[in-house]
DRENFI-262576 format. One record per atom (N, C-alpha, C): residue number from 1; residue in one letter; atom name; z, y, x. Coordinates in Angstrom, 2 decimals, always signed. Atoms other than C-alpha are relative to their C-alpha. Last residue first. Example, Ala and Ser with C-alpha at 12.3 -4.5 7.8 and 13.67 -1.06 7.14 Angstrom:
BEGIN
    k  r   a       up    north     east
    2  S   N    -0.06    -1.19    -0.82
    2  S  CA    +7.14    -1.06   +13.67
    2  S   C    +0.73    +1.09    -0.77
    1  A   N    +0.00    -1.19    +0.89
    1  A  CA    +7.80    -4.50   +12.30
    1  A   C    +0.00    +1.20    +0.90
//
This chain:
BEGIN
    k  r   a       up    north     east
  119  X   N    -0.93    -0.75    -0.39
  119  X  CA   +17.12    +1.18    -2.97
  119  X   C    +1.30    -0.20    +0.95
  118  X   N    +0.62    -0.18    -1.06
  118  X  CA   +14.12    -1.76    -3.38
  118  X   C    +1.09    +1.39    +0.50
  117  X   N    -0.47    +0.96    -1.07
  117  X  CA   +16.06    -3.33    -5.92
  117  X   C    -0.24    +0.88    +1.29
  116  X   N    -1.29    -0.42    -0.25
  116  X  CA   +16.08    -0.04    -8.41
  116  X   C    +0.33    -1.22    +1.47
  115  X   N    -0.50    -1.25    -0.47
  115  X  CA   +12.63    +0.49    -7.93
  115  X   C    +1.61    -0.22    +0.36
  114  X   N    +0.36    -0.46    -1.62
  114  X  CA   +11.86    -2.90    -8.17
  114  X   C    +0.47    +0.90    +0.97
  113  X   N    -1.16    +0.56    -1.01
  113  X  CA   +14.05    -3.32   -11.52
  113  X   C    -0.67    +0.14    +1.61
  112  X   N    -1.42    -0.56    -0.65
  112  X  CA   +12.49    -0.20   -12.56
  112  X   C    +0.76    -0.86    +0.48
  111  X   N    -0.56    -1.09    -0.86
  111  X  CA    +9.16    -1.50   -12.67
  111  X   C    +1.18    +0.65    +0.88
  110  X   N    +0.35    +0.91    -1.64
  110  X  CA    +9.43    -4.75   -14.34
  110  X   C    -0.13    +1.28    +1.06
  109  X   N    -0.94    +0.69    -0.41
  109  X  CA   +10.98    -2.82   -17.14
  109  X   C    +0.34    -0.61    +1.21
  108  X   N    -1.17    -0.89    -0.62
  108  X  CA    +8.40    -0.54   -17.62
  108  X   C    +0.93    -0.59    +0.59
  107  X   N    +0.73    -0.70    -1.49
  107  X  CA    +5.73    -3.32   -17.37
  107  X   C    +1.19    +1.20    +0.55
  106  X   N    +0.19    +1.22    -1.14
  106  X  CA    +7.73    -5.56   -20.00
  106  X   C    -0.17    +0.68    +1.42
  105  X   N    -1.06    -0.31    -0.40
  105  X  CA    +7.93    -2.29   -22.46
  105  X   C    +0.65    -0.79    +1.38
  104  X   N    -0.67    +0.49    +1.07
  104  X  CA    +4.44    -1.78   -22.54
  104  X   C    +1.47    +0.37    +0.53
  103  X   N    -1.61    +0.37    -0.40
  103  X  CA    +2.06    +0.40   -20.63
  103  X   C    +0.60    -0.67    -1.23
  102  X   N    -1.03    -1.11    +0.30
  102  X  CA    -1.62    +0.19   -21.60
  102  X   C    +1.31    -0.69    +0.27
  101  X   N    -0.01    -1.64    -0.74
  101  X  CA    -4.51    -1.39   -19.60
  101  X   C    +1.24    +0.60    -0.47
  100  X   N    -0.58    -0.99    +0.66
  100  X  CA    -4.18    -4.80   -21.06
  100  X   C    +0.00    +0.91    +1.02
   99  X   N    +1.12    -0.79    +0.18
   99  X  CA    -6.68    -7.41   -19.24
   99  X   C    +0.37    +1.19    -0.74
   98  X   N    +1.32    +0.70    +0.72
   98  X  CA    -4.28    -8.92   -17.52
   98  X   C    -0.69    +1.14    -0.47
   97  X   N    -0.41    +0.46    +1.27
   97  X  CA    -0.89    -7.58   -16.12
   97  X   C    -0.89    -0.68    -0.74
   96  X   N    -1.54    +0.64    -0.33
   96  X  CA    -1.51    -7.36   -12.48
   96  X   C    +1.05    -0.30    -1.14
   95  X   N    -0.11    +1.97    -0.04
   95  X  CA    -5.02    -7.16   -13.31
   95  X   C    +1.18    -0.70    +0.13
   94  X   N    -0.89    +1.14    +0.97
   94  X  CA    -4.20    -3.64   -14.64
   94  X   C    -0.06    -1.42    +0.30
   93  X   N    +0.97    +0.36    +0.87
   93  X  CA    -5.56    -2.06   -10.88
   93  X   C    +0.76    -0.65    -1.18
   92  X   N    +0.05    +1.51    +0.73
   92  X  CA    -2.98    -1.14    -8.38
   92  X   C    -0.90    +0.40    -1.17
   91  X   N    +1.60    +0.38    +0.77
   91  X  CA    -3.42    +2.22    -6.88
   91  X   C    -0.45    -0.92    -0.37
   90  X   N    +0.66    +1.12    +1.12
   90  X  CA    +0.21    +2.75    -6.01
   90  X   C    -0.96    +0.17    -0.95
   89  X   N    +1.46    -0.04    +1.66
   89  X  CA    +0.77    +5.41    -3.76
   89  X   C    -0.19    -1.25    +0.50
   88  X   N    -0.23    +1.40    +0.86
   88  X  CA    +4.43    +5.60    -1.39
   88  X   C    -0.90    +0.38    -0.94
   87  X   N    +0.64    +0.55    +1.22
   87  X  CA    +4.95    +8.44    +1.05
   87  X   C    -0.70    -1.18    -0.76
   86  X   N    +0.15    -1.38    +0.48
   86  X  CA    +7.31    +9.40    +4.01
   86  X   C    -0.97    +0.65    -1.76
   85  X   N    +1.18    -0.23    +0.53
   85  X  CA    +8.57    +6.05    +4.68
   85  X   C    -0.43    +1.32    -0.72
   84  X   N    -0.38    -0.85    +1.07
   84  X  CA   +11.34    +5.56    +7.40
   84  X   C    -1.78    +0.00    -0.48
   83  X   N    -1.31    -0.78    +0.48
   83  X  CA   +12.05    +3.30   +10.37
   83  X   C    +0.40    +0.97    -1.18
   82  X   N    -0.03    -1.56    -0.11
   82  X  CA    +8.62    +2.59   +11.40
   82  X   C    +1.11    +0.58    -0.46
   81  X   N    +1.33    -1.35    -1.16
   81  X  CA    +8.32    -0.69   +12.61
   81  X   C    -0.04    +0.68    -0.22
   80  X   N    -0.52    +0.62    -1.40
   80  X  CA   +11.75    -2.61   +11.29
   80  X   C    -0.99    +1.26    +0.59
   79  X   N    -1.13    -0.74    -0.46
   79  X  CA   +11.26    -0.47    +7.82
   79  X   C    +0.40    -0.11    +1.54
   78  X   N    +0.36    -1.78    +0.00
   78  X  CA    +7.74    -1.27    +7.15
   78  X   C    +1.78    +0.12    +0.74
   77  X   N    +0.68    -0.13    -0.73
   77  X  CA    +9.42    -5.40    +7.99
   77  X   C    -1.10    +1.52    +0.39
   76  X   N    -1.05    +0.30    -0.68
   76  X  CA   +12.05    -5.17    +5.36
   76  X   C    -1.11    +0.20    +1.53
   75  X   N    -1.16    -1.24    +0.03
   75  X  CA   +10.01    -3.39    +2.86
   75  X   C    +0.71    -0.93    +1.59
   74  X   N    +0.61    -1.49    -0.23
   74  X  CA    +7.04    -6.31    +3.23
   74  X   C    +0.59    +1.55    +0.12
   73  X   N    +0.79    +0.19    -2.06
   73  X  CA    +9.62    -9.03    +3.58
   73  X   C    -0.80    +0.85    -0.14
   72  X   N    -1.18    -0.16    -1.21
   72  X  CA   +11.27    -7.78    +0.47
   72  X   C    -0.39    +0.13    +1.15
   71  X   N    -0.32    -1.56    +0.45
   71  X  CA    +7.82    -7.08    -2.05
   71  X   C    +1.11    +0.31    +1.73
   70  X   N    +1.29    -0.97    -1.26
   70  X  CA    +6.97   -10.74    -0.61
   70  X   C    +0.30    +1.21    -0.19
   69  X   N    -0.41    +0.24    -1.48
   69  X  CA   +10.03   -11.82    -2.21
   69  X   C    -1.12    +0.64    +1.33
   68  X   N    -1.26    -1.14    -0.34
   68  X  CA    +9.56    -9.96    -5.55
   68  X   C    +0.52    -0.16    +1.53
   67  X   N    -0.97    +1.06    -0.51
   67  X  CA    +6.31   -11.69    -5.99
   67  X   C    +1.12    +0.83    +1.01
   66  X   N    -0.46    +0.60    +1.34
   66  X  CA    +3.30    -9.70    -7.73
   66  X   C    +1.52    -0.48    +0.42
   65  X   N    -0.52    -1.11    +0.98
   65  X  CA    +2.73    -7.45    -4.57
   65  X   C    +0.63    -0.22    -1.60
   64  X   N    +0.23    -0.01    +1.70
   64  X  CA    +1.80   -10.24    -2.79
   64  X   C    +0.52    +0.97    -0.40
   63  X   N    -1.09    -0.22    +1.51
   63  X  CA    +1.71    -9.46    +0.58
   63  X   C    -0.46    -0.34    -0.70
   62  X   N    -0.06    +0.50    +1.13
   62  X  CA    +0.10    -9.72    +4.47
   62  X   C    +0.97    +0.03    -0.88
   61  X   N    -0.92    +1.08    -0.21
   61  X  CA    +1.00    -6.54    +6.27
   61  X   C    -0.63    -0.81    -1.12
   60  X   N    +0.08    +0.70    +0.85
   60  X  CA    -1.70    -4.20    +7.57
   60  X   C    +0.91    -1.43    -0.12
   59  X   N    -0.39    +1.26    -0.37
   59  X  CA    -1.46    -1.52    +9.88
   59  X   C    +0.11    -0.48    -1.70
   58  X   N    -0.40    +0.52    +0.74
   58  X  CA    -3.63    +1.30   +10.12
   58  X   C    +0.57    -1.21    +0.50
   57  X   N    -1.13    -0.47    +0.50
   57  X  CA    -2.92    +4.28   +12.76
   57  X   C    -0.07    -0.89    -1.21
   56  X   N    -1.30    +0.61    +0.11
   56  X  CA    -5.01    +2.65   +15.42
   56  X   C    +1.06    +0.39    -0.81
   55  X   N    -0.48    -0.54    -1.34
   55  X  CA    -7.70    +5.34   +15.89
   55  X   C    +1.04    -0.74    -0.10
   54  X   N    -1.49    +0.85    -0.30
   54  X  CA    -8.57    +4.28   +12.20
   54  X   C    +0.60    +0.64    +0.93
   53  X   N    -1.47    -1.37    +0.33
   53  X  CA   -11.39    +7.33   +11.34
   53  X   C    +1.30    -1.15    +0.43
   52  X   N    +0.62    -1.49    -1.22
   52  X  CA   -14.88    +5.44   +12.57
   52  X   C    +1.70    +0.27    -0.20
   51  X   N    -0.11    -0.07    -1.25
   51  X  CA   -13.23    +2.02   +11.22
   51  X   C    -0.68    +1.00    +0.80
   50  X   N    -0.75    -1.32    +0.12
   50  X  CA   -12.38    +3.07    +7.19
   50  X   C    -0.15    +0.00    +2.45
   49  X   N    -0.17    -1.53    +0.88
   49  X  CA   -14.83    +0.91    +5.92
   49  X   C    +0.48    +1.03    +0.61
   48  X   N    +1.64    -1.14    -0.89
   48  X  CA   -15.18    -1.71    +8.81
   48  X   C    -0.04    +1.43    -1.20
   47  X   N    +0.04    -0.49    -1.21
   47  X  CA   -11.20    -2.18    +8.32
   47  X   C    -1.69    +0.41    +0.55
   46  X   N    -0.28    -1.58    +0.29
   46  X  CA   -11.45    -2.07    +4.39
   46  X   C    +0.27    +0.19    +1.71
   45  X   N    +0.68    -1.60    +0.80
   45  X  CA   -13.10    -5.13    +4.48
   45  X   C    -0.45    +1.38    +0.25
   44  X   N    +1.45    -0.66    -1.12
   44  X  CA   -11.37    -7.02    +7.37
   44  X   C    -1.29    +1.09    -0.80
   43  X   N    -0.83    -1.06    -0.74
   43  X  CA    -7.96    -6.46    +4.98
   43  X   C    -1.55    +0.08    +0.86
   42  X   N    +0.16    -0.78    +0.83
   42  X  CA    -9.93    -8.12    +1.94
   42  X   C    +0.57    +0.92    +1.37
   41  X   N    +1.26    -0.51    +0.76
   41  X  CA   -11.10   -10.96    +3.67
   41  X   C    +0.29    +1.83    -0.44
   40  X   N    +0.39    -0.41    -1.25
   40  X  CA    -7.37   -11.54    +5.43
   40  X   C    -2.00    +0.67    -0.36
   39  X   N    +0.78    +1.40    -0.43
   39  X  CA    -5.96   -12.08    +2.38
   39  X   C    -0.57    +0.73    +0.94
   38  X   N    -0.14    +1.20    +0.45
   38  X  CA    -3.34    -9.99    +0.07
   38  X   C    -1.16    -1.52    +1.02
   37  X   N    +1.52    +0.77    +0.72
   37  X  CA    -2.91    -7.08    +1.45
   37  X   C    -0.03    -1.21    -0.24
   36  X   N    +0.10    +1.63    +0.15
   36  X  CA    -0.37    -4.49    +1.88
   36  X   C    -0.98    -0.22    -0.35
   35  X   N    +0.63    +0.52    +1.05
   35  X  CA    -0.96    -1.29    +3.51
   35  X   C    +0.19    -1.69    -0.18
   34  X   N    -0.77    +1.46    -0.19
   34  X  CA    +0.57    +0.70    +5.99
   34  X   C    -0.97    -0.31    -1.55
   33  X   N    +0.50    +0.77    +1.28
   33  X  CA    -1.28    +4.22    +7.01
   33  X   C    +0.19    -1.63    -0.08
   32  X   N    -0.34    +1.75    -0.69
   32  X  CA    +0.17    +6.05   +10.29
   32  X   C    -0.66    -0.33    -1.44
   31  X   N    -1.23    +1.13    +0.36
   31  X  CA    -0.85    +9.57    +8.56
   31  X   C    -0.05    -1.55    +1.01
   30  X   N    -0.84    +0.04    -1.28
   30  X  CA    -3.29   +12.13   +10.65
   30  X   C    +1.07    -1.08    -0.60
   29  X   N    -0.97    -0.70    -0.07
   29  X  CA    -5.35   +13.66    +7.96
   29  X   C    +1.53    -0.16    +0.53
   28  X   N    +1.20    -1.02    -0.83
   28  X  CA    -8.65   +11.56    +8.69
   28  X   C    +1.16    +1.30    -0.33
   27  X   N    +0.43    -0.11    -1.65
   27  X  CA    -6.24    +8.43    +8.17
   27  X   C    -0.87    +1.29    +0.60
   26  X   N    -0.95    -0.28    -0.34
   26  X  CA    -4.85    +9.72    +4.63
   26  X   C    -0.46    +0.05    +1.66
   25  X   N    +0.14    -1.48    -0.48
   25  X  CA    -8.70   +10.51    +4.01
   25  X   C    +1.57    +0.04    +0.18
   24  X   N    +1.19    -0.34    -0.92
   24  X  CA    -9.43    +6.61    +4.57
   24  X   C    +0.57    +1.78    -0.06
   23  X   N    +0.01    +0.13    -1.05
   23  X  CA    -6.90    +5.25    +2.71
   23  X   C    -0.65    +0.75    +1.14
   22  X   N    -1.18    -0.40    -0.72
   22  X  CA    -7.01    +6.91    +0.11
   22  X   C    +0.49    -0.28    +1.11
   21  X   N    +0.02    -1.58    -0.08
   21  X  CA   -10.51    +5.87    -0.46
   21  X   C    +1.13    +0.93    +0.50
   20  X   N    +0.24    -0.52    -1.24
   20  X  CA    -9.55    +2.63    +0.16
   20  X   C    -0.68    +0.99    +0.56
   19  X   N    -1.00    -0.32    -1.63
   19  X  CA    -7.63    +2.71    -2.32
   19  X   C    -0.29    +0.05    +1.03
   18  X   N    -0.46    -1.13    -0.44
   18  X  CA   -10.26    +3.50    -4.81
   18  X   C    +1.44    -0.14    +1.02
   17  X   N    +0.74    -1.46    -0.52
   17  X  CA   -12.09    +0.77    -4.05
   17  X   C    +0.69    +1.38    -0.24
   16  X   N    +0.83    -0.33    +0.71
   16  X  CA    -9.58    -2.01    -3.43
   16  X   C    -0.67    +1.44    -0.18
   15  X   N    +1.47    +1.14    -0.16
   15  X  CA    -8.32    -3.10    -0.09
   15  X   C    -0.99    +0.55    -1.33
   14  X   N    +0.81    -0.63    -1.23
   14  X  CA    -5.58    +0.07    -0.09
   14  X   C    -1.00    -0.62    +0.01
   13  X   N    +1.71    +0.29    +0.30
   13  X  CA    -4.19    -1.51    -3.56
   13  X   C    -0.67    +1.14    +1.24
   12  X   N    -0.16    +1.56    +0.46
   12  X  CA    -0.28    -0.41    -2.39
   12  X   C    -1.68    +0.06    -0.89
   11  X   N    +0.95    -0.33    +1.19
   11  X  CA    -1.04    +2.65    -0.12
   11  X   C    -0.16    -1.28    +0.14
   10  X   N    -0.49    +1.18    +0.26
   10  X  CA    +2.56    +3.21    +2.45
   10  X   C    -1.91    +0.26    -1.24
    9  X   N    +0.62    +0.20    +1.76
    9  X  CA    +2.03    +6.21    +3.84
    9  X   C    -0.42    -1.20    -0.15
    8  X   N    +0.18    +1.33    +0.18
    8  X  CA    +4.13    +7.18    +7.39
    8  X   C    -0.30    +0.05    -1.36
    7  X   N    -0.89    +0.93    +2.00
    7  X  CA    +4.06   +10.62    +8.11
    7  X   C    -0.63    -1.30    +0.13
    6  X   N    -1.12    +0.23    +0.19
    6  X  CA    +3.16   +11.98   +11.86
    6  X   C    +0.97    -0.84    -1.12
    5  X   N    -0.17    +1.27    -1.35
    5  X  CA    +0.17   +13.64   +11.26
    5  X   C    +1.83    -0.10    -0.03
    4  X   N    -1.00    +1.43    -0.11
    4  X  CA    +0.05   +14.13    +7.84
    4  X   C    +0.34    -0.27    +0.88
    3  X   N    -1.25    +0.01    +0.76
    3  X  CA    -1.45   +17.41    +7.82
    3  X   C    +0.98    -0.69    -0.24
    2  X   N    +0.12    +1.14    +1.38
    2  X  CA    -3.97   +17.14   +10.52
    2  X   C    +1.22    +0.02    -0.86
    1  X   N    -0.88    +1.13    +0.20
    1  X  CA    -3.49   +19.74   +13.41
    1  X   C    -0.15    -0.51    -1.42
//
């Protein structure tokens, strides 16, 4: 028996390359696997990538991940279809701040109000 089977895993940057690395060995260890994506290019991607191991356990919601409303409708809609989330990786890339790699105080900030909305 696969270790995940059963868990729901949420993997925010699943389209990019190392997410869809995670992707791929959550699916070959039994998880449902949810993933936002931003464009239909990037979701058919990572579906011939990871399509020996799918067996139907990815689903893919269009999102922005920048845009607090898409954040909602993407939580609000994981929650309708699977009722609970068992794990949550974020493999976002710095582009979502520019070309700065290091944490500031902006990025913390913008963090925790998510965290705290998304409760």
């Amino acid at each position: 028996m696969a270790q995940l089977e059963g868990k729901n895993v949420i993997v925010a940057g699943g389209t990019g390359r190392v997410g869809e690395g995670l992707v791929r060995s959550f699916l070959l260890e039994g998880a449902q696997v949810i993933v936002p994506v931003r464009s239909a290019s990037k979701e058919q991607r990572l579906r011939s990538y990871i399509g020996d191991v799918d067996a139907g356990r990815l689903s893919c919601y269009p999102t922005q991940v920048g845009e607090e409303g898409s954040i909602r409708e993407f939580r609000k809609r994981v929650l309708a279809d699977f009722k609970r989330v068992d794990l949550a990786v974020a493999c976002l890339g710095c582009w979502y701040y520019g070309s700065e790699a290091r944490a500031n105080d902006t990025q913390v900030q913008h963090g925790r109000r998510h965290l705290e909305r998304a409760q």
